[in-house]
C-alpha positions as CSV (number, residue, x, y, z in Angstrom):
1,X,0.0,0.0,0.0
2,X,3.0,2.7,0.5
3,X,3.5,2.8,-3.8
4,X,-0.4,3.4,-3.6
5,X,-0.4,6.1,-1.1
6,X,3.1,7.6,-2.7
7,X,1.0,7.7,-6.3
8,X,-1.8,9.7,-4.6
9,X,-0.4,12.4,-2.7
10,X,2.8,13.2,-5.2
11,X,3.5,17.1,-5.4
12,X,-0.6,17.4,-4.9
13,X,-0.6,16.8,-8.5
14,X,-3.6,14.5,-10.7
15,X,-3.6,11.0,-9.2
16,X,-1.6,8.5,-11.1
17,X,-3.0,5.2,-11.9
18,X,-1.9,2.5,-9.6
19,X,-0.4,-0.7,-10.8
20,X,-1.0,-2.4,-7.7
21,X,-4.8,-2.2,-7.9
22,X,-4.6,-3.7,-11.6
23,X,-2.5,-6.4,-10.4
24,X,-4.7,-7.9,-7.3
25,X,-7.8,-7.2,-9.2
26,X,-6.1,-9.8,-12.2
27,X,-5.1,-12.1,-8.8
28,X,-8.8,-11.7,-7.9
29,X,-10.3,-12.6,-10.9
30,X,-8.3,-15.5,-12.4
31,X,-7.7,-18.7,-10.3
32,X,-4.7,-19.5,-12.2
33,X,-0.8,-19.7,-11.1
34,X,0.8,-16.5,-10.1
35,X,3.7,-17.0,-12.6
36,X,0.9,-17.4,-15.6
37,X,-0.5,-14.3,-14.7
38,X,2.8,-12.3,-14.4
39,X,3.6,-13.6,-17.7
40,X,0.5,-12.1,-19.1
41,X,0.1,-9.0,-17.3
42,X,-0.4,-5.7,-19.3
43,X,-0.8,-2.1,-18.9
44,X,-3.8,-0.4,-20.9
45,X,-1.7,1.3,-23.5
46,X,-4.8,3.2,-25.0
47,X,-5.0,5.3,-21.2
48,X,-0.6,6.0,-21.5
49,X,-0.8,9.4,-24.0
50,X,2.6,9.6,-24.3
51,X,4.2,13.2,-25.8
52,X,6.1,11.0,-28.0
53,X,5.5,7.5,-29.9
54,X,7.4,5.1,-27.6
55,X,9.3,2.5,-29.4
56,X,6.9,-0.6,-30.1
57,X,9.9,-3.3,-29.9
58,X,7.6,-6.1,-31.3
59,X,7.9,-8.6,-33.8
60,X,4.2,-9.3,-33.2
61,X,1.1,-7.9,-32.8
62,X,-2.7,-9.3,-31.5
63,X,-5.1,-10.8,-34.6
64,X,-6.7,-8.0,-34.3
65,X,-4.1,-5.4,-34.8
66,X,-3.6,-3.3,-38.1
67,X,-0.2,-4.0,-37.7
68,X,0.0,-8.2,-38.0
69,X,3.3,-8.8,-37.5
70,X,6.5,-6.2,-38.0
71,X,8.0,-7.6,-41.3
72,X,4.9,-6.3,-42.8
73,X,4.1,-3.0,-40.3
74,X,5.1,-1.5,-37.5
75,X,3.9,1.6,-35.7
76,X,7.0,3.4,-35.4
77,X,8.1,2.7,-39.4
78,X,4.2,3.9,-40.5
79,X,5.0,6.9,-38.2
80,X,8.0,7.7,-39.9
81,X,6.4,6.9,-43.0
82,X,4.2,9.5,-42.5
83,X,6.1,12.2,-42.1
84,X,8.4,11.7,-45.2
85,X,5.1,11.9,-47.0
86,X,4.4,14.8,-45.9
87,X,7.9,16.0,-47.0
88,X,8.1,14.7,-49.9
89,X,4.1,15.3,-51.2
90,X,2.7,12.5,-52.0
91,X,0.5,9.8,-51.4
92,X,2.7,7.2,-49.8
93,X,6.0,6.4,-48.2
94,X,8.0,2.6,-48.2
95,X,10.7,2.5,-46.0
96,X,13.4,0.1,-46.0
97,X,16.8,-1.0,-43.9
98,X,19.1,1.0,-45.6
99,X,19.2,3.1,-48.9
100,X,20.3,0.3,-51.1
101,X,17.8,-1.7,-50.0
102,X,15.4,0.7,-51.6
103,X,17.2,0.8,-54.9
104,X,16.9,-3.4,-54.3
105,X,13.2,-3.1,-53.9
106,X,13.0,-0.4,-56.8
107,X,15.3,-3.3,-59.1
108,X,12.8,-6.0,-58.5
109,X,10.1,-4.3,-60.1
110,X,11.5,-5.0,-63.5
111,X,11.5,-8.4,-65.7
112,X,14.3,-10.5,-67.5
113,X,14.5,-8.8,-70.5
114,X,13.7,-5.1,-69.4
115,X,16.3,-2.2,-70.8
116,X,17.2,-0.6,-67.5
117,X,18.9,2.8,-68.4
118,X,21.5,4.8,-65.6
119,X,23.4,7.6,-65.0
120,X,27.1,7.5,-65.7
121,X,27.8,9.6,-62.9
122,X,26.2,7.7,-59.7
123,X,27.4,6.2,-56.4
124,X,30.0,3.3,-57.2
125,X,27.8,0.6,-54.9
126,X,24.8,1.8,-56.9
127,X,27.0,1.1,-60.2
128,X,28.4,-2.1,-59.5
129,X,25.0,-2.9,-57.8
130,X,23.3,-2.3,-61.9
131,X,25.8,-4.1,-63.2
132,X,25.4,-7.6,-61.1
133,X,21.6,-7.2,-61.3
134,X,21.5,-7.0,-64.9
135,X,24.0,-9.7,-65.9
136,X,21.8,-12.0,-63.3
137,X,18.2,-11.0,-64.4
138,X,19.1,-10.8,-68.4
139,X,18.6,-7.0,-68.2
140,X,19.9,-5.2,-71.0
141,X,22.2,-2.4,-69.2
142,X,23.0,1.1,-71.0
143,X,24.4,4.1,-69.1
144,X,24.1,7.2,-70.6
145,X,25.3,10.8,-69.3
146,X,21.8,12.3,-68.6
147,X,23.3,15.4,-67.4
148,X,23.4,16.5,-70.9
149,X,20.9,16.9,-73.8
150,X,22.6,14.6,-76.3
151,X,22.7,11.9,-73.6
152,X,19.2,12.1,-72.8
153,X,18.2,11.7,-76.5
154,X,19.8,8.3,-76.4
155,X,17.5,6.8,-74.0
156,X,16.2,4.1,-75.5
157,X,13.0,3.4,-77.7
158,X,12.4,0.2,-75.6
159,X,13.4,1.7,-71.7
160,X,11.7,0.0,-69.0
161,X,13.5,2.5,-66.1
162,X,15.4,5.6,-65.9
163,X,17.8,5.6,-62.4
164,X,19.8,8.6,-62.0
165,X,21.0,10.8,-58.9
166,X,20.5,14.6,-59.2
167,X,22.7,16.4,-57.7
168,X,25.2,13.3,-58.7
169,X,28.0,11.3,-57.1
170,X,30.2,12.9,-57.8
171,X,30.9,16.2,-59.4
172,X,26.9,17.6,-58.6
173,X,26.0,17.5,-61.9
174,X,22.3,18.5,-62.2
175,X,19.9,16.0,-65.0
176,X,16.5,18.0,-65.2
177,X,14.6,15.8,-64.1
178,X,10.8,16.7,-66.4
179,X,13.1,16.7,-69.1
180,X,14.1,13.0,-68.5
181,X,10.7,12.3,-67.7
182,X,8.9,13.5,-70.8
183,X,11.9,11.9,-73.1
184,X,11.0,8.5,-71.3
185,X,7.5,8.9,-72.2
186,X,7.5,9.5,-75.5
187,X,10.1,6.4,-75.9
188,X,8.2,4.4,-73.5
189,X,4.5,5.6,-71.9
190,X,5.0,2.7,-69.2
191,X,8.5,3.6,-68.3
192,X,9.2,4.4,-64.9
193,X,11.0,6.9,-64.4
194,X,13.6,6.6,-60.5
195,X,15.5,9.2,-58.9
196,X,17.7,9.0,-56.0
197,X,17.1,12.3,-54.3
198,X,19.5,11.5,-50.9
199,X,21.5,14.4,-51.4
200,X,19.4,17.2,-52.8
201,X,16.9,16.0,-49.9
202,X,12.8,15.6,-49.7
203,X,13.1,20.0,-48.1
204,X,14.6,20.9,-51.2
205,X,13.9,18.7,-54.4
206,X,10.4,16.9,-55.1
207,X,11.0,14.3,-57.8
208,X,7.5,13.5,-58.2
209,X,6.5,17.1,-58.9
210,X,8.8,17.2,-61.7
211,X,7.6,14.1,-63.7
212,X,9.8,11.4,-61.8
213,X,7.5,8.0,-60.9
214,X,9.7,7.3,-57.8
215,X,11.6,9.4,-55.3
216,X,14.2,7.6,-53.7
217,X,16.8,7.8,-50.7
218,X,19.5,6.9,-47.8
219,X,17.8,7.8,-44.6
220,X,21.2,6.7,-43.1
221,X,22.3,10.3,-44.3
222,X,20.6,13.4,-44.2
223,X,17.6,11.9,-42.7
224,X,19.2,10.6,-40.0
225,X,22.2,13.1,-39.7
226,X,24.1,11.0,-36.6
227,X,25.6,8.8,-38.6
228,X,23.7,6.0,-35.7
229,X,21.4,4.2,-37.8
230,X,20.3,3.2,-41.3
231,X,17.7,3.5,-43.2
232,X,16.2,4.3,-46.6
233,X,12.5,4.9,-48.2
234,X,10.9,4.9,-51.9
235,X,8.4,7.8,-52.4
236,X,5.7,7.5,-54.8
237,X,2.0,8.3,-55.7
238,X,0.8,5.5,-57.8
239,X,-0.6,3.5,-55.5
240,X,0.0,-0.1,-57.6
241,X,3.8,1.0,-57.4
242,X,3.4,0.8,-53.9
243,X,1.8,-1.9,-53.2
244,X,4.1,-3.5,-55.6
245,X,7.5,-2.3,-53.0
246,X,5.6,-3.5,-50.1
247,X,4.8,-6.7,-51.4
248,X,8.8,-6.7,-51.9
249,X,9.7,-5.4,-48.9
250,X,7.3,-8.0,-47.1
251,X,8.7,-11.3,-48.7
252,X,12.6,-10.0,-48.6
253,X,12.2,-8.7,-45.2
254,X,13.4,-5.2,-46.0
255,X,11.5,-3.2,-43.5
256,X,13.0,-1.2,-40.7
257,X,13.3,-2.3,-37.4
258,X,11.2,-0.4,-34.5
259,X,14.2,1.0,-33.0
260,X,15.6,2.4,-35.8
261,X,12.6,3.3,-37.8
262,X,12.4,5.0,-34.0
263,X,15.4,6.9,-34.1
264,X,15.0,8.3,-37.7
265,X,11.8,9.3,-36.9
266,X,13.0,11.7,-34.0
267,X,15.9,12.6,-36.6
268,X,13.2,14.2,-38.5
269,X,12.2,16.9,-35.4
270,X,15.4,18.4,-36.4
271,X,15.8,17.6,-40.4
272,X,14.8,21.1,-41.1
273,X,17.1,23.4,-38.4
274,X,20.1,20.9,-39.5
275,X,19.3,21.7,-43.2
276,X,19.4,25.1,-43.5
277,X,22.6,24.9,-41.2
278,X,24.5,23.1,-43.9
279,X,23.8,25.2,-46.5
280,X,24.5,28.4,-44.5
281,X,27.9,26.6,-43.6
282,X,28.7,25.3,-47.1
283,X,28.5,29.2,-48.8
284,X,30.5,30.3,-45.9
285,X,33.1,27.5,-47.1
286,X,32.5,27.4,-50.6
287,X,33.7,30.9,-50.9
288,X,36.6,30.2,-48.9
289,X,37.5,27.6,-51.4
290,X,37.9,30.0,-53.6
291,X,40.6,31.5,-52.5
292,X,42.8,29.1,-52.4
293,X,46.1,28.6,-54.9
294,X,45.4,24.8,-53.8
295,X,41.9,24.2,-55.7
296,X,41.8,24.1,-59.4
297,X,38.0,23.4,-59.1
298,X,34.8,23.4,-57.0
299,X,31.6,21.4,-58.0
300,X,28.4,22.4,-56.7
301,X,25.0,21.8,-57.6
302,X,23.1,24.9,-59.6
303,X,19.4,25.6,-57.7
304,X,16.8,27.2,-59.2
305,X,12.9,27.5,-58.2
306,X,11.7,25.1,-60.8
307,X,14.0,21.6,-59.2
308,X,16.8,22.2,-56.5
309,X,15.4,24.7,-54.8
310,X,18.2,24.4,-51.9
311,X,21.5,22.9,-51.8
312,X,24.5,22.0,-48.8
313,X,26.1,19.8,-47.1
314,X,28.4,18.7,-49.6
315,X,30.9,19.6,-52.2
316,X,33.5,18.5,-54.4
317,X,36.7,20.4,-55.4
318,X,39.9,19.3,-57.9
319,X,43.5,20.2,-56.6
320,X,45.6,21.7,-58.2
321,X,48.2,20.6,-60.8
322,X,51.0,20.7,-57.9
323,X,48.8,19.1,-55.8
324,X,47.4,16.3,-57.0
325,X,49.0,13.5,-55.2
326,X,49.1,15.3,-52.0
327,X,45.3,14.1,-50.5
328,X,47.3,12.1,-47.6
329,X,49.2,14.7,-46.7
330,X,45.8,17.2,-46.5
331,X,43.5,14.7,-44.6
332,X,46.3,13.8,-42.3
333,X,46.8,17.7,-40.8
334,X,42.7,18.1,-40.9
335,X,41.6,17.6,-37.0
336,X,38.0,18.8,-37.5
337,X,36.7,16.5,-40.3
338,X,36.6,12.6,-39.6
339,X,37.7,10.2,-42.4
340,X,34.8,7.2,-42.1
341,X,32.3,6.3,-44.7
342,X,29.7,8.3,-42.9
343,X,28.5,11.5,-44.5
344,X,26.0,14.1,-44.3
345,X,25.7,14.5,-40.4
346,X,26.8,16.5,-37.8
347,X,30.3,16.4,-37.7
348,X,32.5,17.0,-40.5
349,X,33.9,14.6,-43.0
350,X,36.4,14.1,-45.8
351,X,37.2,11.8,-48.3
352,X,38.6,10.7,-51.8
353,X,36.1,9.4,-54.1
354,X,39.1,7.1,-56.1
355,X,40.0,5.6,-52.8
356,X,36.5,5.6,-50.9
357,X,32.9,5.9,-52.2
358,X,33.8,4.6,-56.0
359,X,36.6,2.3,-54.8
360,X,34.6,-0.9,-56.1
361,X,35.0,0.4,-59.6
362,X,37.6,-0.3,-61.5
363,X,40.4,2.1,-62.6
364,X,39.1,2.4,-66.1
365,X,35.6,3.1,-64.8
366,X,36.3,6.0,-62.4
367,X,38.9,7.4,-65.1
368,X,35.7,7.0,-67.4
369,X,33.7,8.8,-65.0
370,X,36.2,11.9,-64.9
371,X,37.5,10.3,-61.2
372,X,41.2,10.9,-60.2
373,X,43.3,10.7,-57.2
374,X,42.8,14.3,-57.3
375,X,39.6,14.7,-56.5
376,X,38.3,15.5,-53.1
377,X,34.7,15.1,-51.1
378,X,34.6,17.8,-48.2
379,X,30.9,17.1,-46.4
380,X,30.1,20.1,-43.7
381,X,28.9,19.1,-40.7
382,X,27.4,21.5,-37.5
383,X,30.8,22.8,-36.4
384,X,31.4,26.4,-36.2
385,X,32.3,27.5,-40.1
386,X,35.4,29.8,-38.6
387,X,36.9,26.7,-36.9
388,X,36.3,24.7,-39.9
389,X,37.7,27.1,-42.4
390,X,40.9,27.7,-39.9
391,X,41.1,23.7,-40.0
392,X,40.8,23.5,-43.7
393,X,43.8,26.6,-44.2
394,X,46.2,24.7,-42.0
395,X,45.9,21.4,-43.7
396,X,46.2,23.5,-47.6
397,X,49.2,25.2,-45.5
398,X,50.8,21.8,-45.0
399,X,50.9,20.8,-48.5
400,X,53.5,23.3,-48.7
């Protein structure tokens, strides 16, 4: 009785429901063994109105729950579900383990036979990930540089999908996205049309305002921004499309577990502040970059109101003739930006695209794809831009 009479008088606040009182009224009612009722106690969770969606850590749920059984649906991944839709405008929201797990799902939606056409310029997982999936299914495989008009008029007369990054990996090249859309349909009306907006971001790109049938994307970056926990999602608003990915994501058991559909969701509280501090921080540094003897060039994306409305986080740059061997040497006196595969978070990274994101190519392919040793990925994190641009001076002072 002293947890009862503790509950009652707290702080003279509202009375809290007592446990105790559940429990002997269960002990009261059921003439079965203490341990068997233990084992089967509960809490009402429809009286709990918590401020924030608790984590529902099950793998399954009562016959007569919406949710069935968490391979298929889970509270805290229809949650988080629901608020990329509402980012991204549109009907509905698949999310998956991790960002290639979406371009998996997206994959499995074409046939042996199908043309599958991609960017040249594109992640170098995503690449070698085309090229294995083709050769298995008996896709035919063409990759085109959609960045420019006279690669765009080669898609083919008999496309089955488009898949292309805008801004790209690397260099930010922008591919107009309605452009690709309305070439597609006039080769193909029942081409589908995939782009993989994970760095231009649901806040400042739509896809599927600008013609694109699916919007695709790493949670495990921007999204999440802690570089803690993976994720990825496929946006779309045909509704046959999406029951087509969650059949997928049902039989290969590509959803997101609770805890970290969980944690992405919370990620999203802050998705917007976090934004618009990148790109405040990547013009601060971008015009830094400038100035230095050291850079030869500086990719970034261009914005306009009609696509990329936004852009930050990330850029490229070339060094200079001089100093084109000397990447080591740079990340080595850099104290401020970490050299792991994790990107487009808090903290500050770098890295060499020959050595790290497009390292599963082959030297003839990144040479293809204009790649050298050369070439450098600086991605701004939340750090104070005047201690990040003092950290990136000493380091260009070093190579000296």
């Amino acid at each position: 009785m002293f947890f009862a009479h503790q509950l009652q008088g707290f702080g003279g606040q509202r009375r809290l429901p007592t446990l105790h009182l559940l429990i002997l009224d269960t002990l009261t009612m059921k003439n079965q063994n203490a341990e068997t009722q233990a084992l089967h106690f509960r809490i009402d969770n429809a009286k709990t109105h918590p401020v924030a969606t608790p984590i529902y850590q099950n793998s399954a749920f009562t016959a007569d729950s919406p949710y069935f059984y968490t391979r298929k649906s889970n509270p805290n991944s229809v949650e988080f579900e629901g608020a990329l839709a509402l980012l991204e405008e549109c009907k509905q929201v698949v999310s998956t383990t991790t960002g290639m797990s979406a371009i998996m799902l997206v994959l499995q939606q074409l046939r042996p036979g199908d043309h599958l056409v991609i960017n040249q310029y594109i992640y170098g997982c995503s690449y070698k990930l085309f090229q294995r999936y083709a050769e298995q299914m008996n896709l035919t495989l063409s990759i085109l540089d959609l960045s420019t008009r006279a690669g765009r008029e080669e898609i083919p007369d008999n496309v089955s999908m488009v898949l292309f990054e805008t801004p790209t990996n690397p260099f930010l090249k922008t591919i107009p996205i309605q452009e690709v859309a309305d070439i597609t349909a006039q080769k193909n009306p029942q081409a589908l049309v995939v782009v993989d907006n994970t760095w231009a971001t649901p806040l400042f790109q739509k896809p599927l305002q600008c013609g694109a049938h699916l919007s695709l994307a790493s949670a495990t970056k921007y999204i999440s921004g802690h570089s803690d926990v993976m994720g990825g999602f496929i946006a779309t608003n045909d509704a046959q499309l999406a029951d087509n990915l969650l059949q997928s994501r049902f039989y290969s058991g590509a959803i997101l577990d609770p805890n970290s559909a969980w944690l992405l969701r919370r990620s999203l509280h802050t998705f917007p502040i976090r934004m618009r501090e990148h790109v405040r921080i990547t013009e601060d540094l971008y015009q830094f970059l400038k100035t230095r003897d050291e850079v030869k060039k500086i990719y970034l994306p261009e914005t306009s109101t009609k696509q990329l409305q936004h852009y930050g986080g990330i850029l490229f740059f070339d060094f200079s003739e001089a100093y084109q061997q000397h990447y080591v040497l740079f990340r080595d006196a850099l104290s401020l930006f970490d050299t792991g595969t994790g990107m487009a978070c808090v903290s500050s990274m770098v890295a060499q695209p020959w050595s790290g994101s497009h390292a599963s190519l082959c030297d003839s392919e990144k040479r293809d794809m204009g790649i050298n040793t050369g070439l450098v990925r600086l991605c701004f994190g939340l750090e104070n831009a005047d201690d990040l641009r003092a950290d990136l001076e000493r380091a260009f002072l070093a190579l000296h």
